[in-house]
C-alpha positions in Angstrom: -21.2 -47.3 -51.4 -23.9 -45.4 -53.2 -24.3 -41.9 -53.1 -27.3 -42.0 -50.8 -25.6 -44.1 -48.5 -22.9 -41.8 -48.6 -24.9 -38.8 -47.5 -26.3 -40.9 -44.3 -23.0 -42.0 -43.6 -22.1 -38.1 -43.6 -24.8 -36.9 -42.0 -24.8 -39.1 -39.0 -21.4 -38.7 -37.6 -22.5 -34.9 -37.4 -25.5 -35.7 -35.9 -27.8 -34.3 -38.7 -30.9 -35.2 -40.5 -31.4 -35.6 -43.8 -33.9 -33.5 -45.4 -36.0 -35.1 -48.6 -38.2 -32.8 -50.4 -40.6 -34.0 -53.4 -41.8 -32.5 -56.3 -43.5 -34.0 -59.0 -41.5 -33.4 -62.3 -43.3 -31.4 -64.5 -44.9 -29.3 -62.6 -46.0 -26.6 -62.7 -43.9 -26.5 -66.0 -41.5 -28.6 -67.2 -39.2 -25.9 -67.7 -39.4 -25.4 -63.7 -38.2 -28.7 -62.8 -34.7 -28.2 -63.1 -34.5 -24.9 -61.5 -36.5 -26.0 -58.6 -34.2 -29.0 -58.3 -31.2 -26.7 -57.2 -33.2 -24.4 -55.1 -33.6 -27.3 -53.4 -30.4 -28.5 -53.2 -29.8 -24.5 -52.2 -32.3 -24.5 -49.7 -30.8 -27.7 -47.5 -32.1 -30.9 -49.4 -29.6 -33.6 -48.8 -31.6 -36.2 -51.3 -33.9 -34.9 -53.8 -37.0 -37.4 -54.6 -38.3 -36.6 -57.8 -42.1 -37.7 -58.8 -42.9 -39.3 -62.3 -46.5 -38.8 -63.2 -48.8 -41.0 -63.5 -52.3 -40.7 -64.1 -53.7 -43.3 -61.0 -51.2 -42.4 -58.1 -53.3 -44.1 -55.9 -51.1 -43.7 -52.3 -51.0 -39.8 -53.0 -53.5 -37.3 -51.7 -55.6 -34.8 -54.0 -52.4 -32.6 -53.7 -49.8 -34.6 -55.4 -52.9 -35.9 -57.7 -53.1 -32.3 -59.0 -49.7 -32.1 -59.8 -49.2 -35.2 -61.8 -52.5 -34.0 -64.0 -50.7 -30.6 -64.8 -47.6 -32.5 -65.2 -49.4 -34.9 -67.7 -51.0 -32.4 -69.2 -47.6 -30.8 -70.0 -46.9 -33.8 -72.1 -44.4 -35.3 -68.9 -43.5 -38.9 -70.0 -41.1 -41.4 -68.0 -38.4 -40.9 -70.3 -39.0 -37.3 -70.1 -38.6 -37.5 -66.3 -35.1 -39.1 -67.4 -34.0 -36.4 -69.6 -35.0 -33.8 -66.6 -32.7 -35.7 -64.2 -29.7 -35.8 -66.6 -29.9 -32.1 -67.6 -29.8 -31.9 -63.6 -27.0 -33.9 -63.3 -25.0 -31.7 -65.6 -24.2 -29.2 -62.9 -25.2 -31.0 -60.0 -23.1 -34.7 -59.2 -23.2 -34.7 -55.6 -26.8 -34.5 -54.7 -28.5 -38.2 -55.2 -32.4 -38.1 -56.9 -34.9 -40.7 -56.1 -37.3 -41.5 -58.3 -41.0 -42.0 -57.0 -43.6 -43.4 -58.9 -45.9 -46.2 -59.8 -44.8 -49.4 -61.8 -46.6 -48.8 -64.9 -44.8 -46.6 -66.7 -42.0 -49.1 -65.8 -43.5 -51.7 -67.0 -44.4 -50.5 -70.6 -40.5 -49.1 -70.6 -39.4 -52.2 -69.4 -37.4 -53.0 -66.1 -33.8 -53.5 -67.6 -34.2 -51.0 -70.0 -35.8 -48.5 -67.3 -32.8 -49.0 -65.0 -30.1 -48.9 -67.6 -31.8 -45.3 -69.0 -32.0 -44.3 -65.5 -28.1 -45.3 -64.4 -27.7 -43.4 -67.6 -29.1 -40.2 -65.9 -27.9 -40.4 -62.8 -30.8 -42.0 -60.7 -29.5 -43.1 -57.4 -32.5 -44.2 -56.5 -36.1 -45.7 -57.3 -39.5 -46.0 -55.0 -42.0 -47.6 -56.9 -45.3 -47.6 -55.3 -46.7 -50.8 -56.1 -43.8 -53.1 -56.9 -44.4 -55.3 -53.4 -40.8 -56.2 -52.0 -41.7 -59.8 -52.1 -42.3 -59.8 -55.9 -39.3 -57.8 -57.0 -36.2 -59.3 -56.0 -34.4 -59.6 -59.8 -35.9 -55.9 -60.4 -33.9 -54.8 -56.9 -31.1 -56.8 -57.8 -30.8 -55.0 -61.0 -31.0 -51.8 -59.8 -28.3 -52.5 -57.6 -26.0 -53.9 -59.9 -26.5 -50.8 -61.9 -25.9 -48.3 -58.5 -29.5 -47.4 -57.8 -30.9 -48.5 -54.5 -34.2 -50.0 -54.4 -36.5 -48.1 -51.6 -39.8 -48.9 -50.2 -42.0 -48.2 -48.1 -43.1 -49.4 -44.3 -46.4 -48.1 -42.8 -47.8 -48.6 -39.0 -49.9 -51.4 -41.0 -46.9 -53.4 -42.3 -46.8 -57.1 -41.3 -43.5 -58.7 -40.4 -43.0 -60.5 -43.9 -42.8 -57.0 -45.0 -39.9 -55.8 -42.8 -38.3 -59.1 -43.4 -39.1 -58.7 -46.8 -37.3 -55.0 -47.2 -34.6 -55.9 -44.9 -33.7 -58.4 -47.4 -34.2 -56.5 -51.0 -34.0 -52.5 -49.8 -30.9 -50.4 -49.7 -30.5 -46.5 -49.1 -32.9 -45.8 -47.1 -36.2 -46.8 -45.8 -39.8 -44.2 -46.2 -41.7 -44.9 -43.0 -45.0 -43.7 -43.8 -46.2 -42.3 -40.6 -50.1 -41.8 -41.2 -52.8 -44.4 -42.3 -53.6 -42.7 -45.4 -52.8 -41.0 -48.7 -50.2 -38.4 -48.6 -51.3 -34.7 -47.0 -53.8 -36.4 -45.1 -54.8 -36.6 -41.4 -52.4 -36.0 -38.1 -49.3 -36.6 -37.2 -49.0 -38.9 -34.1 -45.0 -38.3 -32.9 -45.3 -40.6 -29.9 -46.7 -43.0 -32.3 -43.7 -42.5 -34.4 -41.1 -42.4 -32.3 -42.2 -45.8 -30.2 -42.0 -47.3 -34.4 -38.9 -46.0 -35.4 -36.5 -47.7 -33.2 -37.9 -50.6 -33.6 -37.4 -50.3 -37.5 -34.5 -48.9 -37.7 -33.1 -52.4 -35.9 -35.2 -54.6 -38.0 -34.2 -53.2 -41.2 -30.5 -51.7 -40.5 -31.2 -48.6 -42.3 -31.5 -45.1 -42.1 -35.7 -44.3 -41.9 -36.9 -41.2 -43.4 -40.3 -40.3 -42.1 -43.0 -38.3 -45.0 -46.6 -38.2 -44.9 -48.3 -35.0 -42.8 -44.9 -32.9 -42.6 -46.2 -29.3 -43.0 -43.9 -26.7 -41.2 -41.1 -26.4 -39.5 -42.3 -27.2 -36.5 -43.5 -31.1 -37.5 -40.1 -31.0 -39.1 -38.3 -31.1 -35.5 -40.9 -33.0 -33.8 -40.5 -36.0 -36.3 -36.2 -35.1 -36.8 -36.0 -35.9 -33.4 -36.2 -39.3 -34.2 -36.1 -40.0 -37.3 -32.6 -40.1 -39.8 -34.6 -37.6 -42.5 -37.7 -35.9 -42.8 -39.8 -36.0 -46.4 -41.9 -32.9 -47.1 -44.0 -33.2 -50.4 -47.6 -31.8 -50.9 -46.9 -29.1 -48.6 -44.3 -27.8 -51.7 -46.7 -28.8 -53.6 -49.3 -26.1 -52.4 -46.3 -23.9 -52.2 -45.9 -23.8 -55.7 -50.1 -24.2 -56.6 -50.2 -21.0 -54.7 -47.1 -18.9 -56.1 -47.4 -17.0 -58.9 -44.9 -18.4 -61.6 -42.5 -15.7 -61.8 -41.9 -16.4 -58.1 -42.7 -20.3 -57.6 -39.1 -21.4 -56.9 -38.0 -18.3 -54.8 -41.3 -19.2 -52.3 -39.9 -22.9 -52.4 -37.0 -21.8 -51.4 -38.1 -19.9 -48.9 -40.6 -22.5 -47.3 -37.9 -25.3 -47.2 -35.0 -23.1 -45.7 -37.2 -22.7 -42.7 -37.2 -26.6 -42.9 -33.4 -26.8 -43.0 -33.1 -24.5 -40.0 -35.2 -26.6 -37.4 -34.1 -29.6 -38.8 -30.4 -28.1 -37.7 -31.8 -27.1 -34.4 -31.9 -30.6 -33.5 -29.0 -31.7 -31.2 -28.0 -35.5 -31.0 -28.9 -38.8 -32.9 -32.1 -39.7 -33.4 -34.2 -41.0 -29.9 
């Protein structure tokens, strides 16, 4: 059982939810990625997904855009994304990292080699954007020989060859995205979501984690209520465009402990 699995299994026979935040590594400053990784973990996040940079993420909003630029601009890399997570991983071998990204920098690394360096951090797990579950099976059966589950995405668009599709090649956990859009945008529709979810959650026979128009605590609950974990990413994002450096992880911290705490209010398993 991987670590991610692990956590689910944990969290659902106390009836909790998991709580995913993103950040894009790199930014603001490479030299806060680590730091914010364990006020994270500090602040209630169960899985951490961490966001390689890449200079075309087309499925992310002008939010998460801005950070991978700065992150870029830094001098971020793939690899350097690698070294981030095993510097983590020195003090930190409970908490699983997902690694969310496109399949470029992948591709120029090379699939073995990119799962072998990332087992070698301590990836648990890898979203890739555009790798289409239909297209990827040896690259998903690689990862899971090596311990990483391969996670992807479902949207209130996705065609029954999809589900079928990730039911077949997707382990972990599955990212519903709950709006028809890039990420940070639009409204949250709950009773759309919660009529989806169940239906999902039996197709596929894992845990769905709901992201996409999350922005306070209050959306938190709403979408907790039935889903197994709640994702949260440009709204840290802004967090951290807004803070001043000195106190960019401390406001993190901050924001997502509010998370944490209606996320914990929540009695029950999901609806």
């Amino acid at each position: 059982m991987s670590r991610i699995q692990s956590v689910f299994q944990r969290l659902q026979a106390s009836g909790r939810r998991a709580l995913i935040p993103f950040i894009t590594a790199g930014d603001p400053d490479p030299e806060l990625t680590v730091p914010l990784m364990h006020a994270l973990v500090e602040s209630g996040a169960n899985i951490i997904e961490l966001g390689v940079p890449f200079s075309d993420p087309m499925a992310d909003g002008p939010t998460i855009q801005r950070a991978s630029g700065r992150a870029l601009a830094k001098g971020m890399s793939l690899r350097k994304v690698l070294d981030l997570v095993r510097t983590f991983r020195a003090e930190d071998g409970d908490t699983p990292v997902v690694l969310m990204g496109y399949a470029n920098p992948i591709e120029a690394m090379g699939p073995d080699r990119f799962v072998a360096a990332a087992s070698d951090a301590g990836v648990d797990g890898v979203l890739v954007v555009d790798y289409p579950p239909a297209e990827c099976e040896a690259f998903a059966a690689v990862a899971k020989a090596a311990g990483i589950d391969p996670i992807f995405l479902l949207a209130p668009t996705s065609t029954e060859q999809r589900f079928d599709d990730v039911a077949k090649i997707g382990s972990g956990y599955i990212y519903y995205v709950s709006l028809k859009g890039v990420t940070g945008s639009g409204a949250l529709d709950f009773n759309d979501v919660a009529a989806r979810l169940p239906q999902i959650r039996a197709r596929v026979g894992m845990p769905v984690g709901v992201g996409f128009g999350i922005r306070d605590a209050e959306s938190a609950r709403r979408i907790g209520e039935v889903a197994d974990a709640v994702v949260i990413g440009s709204r840290i994002i802004e967090e951290l465009e807004n803070s001043p450096r000195e106190q960019a992880v401390a406001n993190v911290k901050a924001f997502l402990r509010n998370i944490r705490t209606a996320l914990d209010q929540i009695e029950g398993a999901p609806r």
